[in-house]
N, C-alpha and C positions, 0 to 999 in steps of 0.2 A: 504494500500500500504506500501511496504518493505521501508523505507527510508535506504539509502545510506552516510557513511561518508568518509569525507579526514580527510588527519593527523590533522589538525588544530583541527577538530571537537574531534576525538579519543580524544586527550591531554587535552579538556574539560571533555571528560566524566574520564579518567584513569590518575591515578595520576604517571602513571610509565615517563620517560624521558630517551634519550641517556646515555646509552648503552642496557637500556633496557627495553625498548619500541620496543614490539615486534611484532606489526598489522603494516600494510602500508597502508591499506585501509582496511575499511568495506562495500561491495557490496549490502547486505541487512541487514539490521535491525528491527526485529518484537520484541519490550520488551514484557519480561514476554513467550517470545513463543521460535525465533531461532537467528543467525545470522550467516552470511558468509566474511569472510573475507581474507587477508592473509597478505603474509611475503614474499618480494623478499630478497631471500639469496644471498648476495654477499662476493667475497673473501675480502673484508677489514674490515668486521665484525672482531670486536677485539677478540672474542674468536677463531679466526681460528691461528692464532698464535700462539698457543700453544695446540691445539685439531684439528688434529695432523699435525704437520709441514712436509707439502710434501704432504699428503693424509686428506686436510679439508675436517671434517664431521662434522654434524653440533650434539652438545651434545642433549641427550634424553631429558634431563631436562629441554634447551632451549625448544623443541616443546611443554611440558607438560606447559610452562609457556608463550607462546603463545596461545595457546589454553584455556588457563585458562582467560588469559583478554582477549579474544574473548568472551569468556562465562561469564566474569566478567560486561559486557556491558549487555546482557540476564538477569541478575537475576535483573535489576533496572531499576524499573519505571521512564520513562522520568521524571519525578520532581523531583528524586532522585539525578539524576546525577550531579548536584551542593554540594548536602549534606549530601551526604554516601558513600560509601568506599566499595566494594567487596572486600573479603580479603580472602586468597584459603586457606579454614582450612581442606578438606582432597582429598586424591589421591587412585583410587580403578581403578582397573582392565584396567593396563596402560597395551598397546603391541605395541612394536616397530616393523615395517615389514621391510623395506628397508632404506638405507641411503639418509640423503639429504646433498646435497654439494653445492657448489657457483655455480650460475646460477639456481638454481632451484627456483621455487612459489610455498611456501609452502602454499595450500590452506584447507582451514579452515572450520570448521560449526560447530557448539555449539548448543544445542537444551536444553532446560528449561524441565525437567522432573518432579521436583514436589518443590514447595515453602512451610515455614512455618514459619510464623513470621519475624525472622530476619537471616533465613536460606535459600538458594537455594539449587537445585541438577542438575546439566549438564550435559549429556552425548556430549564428542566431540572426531571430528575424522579434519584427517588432510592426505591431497594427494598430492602426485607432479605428475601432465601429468595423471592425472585422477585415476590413483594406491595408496591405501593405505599406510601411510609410521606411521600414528602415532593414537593411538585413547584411551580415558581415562572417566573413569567416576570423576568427581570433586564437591566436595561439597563448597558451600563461605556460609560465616559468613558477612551479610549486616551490616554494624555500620557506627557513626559517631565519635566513639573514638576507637582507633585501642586496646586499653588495653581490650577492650569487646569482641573484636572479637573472643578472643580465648576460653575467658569464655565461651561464648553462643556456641560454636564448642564444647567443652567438655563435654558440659551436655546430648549433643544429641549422646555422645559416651558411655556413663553411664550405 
């Protein structure tokens, strides 16, 4: 069975915080397999202030980084999540379809494609009102000291 988290629980497993802390719930959770989550977008999100004033949209980079600690929770075995760290060491075949603004649920789902070592691979997509708006393939670097993470991403780009 899918187990399901609130914020309280997110904030245990993902080390991100206000302003950015990008999940509002997780709906299912299978480690090692998928997860479904999302994002209510609202207009006093502090990037809407300046991206763009009068016409908030929400920046590409935010959903790739949504989407990535959705999938960041996927690549780690429940005994992990106290003492490892997802860290997004790469971004491949991102496409943006449609804009998300204030009011929209950006909804989420991450799926675990292949592991090795202290490496994962995700493919995730993300929709408002059931229409694809964002979808990316993302590689994480598992550690428990973040100076490694990058190493062990690098050598698998070699």
């Amino acid at each position: 069975m899918a187990d399901a988290f609130d914020i309280r629980k997110i904030m245990e497993i993902l080390p991100h915080r206000f302003p950015l802390l990008l999940i509002d719930r997780i709906l299912e959770h299978e480690p090692m397999k998928r997860a479904v989550g999302y994002k209510n977008i609202t207009a006093n999100e502090p990037v809407f202030s300046g991206h763009f004033p009068g016409n908030p949209i929400l920046p590409g980079v935010y959903m790739i980084e949504a989407m990535a600690q959705l999938g960041g929770t996927v690549v780690l075995e429940p005994g992990d999540f106290a003492v490892k760290i997802p860290y997004l060491a790469g971004v491949e075949k991102v496409r943006f379809r449609r804009p998300v603004i204030p009011g929209d649920r950006l909804m989420m789902e991450a799926t675990l494609t292949r592991s090795r070592k202290n490496v994962g691979w995700v493919t995730a997509e993300a929709s408002v009102d059931g229409k694809p708006v964002c979808s990316a393939h993302l590689m994480f670097s598992i550690v428990t000291d973040m100076r490694q993470a990058f190493v062990d991403a690098s050598i698998l780009h070699e």
